[in-house]
Residue frames as qw, qx, qy, qz and C-alpha x, y, z in Angstrom:
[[0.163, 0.456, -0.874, 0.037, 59.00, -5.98, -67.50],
 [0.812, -0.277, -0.419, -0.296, 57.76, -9.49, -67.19],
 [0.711, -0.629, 0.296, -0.104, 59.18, -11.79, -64.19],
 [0.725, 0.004, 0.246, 0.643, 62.19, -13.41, -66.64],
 [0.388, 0.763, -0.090, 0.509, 63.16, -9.93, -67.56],
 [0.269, -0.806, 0.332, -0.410, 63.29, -9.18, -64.03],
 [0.963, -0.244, 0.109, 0.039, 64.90, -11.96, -63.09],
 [0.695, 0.565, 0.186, 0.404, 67.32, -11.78, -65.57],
 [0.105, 0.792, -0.193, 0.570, 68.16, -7.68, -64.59],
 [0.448, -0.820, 0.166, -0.315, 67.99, -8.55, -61.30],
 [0.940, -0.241, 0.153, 0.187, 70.76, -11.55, -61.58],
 [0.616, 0.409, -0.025, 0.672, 73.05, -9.47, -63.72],
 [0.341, -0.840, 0.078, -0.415, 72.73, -6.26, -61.18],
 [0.832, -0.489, 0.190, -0.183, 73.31, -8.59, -58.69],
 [0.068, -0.673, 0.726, 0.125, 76.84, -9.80, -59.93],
 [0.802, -0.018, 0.535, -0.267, 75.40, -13.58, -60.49],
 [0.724, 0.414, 0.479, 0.272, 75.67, -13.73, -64.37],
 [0.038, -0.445, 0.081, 0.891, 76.80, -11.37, -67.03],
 [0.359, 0.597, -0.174, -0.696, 75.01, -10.20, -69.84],
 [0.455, 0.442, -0.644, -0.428, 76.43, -12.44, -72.62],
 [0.172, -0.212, 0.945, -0.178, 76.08, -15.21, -70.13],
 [0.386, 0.276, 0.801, -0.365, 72.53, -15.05, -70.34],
 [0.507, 0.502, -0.437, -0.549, 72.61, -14.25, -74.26],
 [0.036, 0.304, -0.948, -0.084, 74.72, -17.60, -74.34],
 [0.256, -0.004, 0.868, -0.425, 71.97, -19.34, -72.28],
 [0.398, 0.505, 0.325, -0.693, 69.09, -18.23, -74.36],
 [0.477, 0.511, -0.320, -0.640, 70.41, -18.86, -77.24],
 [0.258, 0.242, -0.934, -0.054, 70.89, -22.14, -76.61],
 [0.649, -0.304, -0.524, -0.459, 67.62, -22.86, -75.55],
 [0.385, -0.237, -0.724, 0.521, 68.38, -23.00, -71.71],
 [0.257, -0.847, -0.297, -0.358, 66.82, -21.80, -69.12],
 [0.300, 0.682, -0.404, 0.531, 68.30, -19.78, -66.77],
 [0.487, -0.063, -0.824, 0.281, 69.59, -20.84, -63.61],
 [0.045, -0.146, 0.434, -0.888, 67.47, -18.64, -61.41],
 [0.422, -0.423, -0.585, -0.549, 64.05, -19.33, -59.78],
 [0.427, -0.379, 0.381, -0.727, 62.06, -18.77, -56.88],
 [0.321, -0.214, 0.877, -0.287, 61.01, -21.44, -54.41],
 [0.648, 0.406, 0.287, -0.577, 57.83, -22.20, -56.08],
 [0.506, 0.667, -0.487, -0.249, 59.76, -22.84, -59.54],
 [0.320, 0.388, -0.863, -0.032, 62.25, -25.37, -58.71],
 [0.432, -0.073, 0.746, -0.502, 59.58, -27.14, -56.98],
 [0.746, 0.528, 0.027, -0.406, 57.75, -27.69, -60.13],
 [0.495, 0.652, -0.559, -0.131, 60.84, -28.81, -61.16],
 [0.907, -0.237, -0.347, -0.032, 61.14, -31.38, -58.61],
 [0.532, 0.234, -0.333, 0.742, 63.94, -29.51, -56.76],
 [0.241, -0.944, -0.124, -0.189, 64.11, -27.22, -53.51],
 [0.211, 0.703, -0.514, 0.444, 66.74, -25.18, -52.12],
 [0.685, -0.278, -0.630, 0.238, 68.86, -26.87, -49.58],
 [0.350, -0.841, -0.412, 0.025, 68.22, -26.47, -46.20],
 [0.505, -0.474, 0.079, 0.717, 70.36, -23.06, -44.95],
 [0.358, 0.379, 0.399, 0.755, 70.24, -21.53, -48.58],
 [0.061, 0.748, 0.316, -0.580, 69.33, -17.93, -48.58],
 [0.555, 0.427, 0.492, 0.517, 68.23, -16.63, -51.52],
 [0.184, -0.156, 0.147, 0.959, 68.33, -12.96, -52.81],
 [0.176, 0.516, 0.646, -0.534, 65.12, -10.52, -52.53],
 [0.149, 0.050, 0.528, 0.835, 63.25, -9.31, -55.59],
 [0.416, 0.478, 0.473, -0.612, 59.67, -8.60, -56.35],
 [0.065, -0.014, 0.841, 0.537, 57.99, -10.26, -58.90],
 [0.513, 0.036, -0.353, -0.782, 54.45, -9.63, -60.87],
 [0.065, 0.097, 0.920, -0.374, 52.14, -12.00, -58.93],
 [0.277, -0.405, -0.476, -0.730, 47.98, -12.05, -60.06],
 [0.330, -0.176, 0.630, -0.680, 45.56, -11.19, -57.69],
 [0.062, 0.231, 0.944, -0.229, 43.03, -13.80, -56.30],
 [0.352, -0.293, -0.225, -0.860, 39.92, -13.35, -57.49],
 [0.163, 0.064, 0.736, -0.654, 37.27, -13.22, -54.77],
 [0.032, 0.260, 0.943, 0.206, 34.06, -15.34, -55.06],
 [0.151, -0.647, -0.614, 0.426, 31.82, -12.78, -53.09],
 [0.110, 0.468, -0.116, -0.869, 32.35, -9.60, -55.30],
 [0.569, 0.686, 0.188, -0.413, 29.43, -8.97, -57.95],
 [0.676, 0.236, 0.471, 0.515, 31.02, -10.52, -61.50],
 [0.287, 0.870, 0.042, 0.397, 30.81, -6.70, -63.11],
 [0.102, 0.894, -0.376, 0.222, 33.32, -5.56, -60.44],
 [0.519, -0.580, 0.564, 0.275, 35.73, -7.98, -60.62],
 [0.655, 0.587, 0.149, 0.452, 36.39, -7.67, -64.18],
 [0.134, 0.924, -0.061, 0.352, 37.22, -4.32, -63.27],
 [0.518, -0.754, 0.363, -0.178, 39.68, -5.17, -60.27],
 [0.945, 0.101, 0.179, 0.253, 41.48, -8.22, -61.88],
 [0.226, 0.936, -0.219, 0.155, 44.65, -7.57, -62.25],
 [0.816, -0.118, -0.283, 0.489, 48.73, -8.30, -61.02],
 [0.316, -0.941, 0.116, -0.032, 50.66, -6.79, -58.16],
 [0.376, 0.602, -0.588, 0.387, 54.24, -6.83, -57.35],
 [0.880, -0.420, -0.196, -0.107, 54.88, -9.73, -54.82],
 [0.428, -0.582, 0.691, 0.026, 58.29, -10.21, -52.21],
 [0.911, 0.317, -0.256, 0.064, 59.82, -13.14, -54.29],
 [0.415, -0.705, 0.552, 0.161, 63.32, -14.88, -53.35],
 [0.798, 0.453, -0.379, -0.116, 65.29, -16.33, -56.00],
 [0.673, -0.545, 0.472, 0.166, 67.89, -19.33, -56.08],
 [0.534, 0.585, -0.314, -0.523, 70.00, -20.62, -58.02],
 [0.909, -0.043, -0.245, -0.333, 70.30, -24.16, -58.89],
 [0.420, 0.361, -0.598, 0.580, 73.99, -24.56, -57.35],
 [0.273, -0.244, 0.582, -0.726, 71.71, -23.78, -53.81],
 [0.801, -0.021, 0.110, -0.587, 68.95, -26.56, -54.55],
 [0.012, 0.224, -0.971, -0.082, 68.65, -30.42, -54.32],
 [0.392, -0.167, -0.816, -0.391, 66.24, -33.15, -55.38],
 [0.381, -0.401, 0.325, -0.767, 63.23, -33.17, -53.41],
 [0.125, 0.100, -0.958, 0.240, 62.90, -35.92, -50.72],
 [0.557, -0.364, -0.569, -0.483, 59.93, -38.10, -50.36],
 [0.055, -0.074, 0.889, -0.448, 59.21, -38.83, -46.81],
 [0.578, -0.287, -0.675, -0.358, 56.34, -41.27, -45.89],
 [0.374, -0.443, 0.424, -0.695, 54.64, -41.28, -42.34],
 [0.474, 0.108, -0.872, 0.049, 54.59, -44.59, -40.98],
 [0.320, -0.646, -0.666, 0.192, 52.64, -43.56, -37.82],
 [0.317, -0.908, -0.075, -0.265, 52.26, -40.28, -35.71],
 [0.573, -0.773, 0.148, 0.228, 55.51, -40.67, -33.97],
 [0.384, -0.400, 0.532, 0.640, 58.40, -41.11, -36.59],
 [0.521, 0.754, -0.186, -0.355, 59.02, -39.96, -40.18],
 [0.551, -0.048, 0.525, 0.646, 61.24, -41.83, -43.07],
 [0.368, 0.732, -0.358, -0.448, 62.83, -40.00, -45.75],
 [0.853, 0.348, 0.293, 0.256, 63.10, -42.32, -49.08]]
């Protein structure tokens, strides 16, 4: 399974969506409403503050390490299963700029 299958199984499992919902979604060219923190940050979104999202384990590559010989790390390259939390987009809001004006006081824009 990739990480949108398991996403996917792990939001219909999870009571979140059914089945046809995310037929519906797909076929209409959406994407679904689930993503880990990382995601809706790309997207310019992060969960708000308090949200708790729902534990999964998603397909994550490893780092490749500068200091191993180049013949074994071909051979070690590879993806692991990572802790992931998902949200969905009903738990996230736009993400606020804030600007540091000195060392003693933040604004948010």
């Amino acid at each position: 399974m990739n990480n949108s299958q398991i996403i996917i199984h792990e939001a219909i499992e999870s009571g979140y969506c059914t089945p046809e919902e995310i037929d519906q979604l797909l076929s209409e060219g959406k994407d679904i409403p689930f993503h880990t923190f990382s995601a809706w940050k790309k997207q310019g979104l992060v969960p708000k503050e308090g949200s708790h999202g729902w534990e999964t384990r998603l397909w994550r590559k490893k780092a490749l390490n500068p200091s191993a010989p180049a013949d074994t790390e071909i051979k070690n390259q590879g993806f692991y299963l990572q802790k992931s939390f998902l949200f969905h987009i009903s738990q996230c809001e736009e993400i606020k700029e804030t600007i540091n004006q000195n060392d003693d006081e933040e604004v948010t824009v």
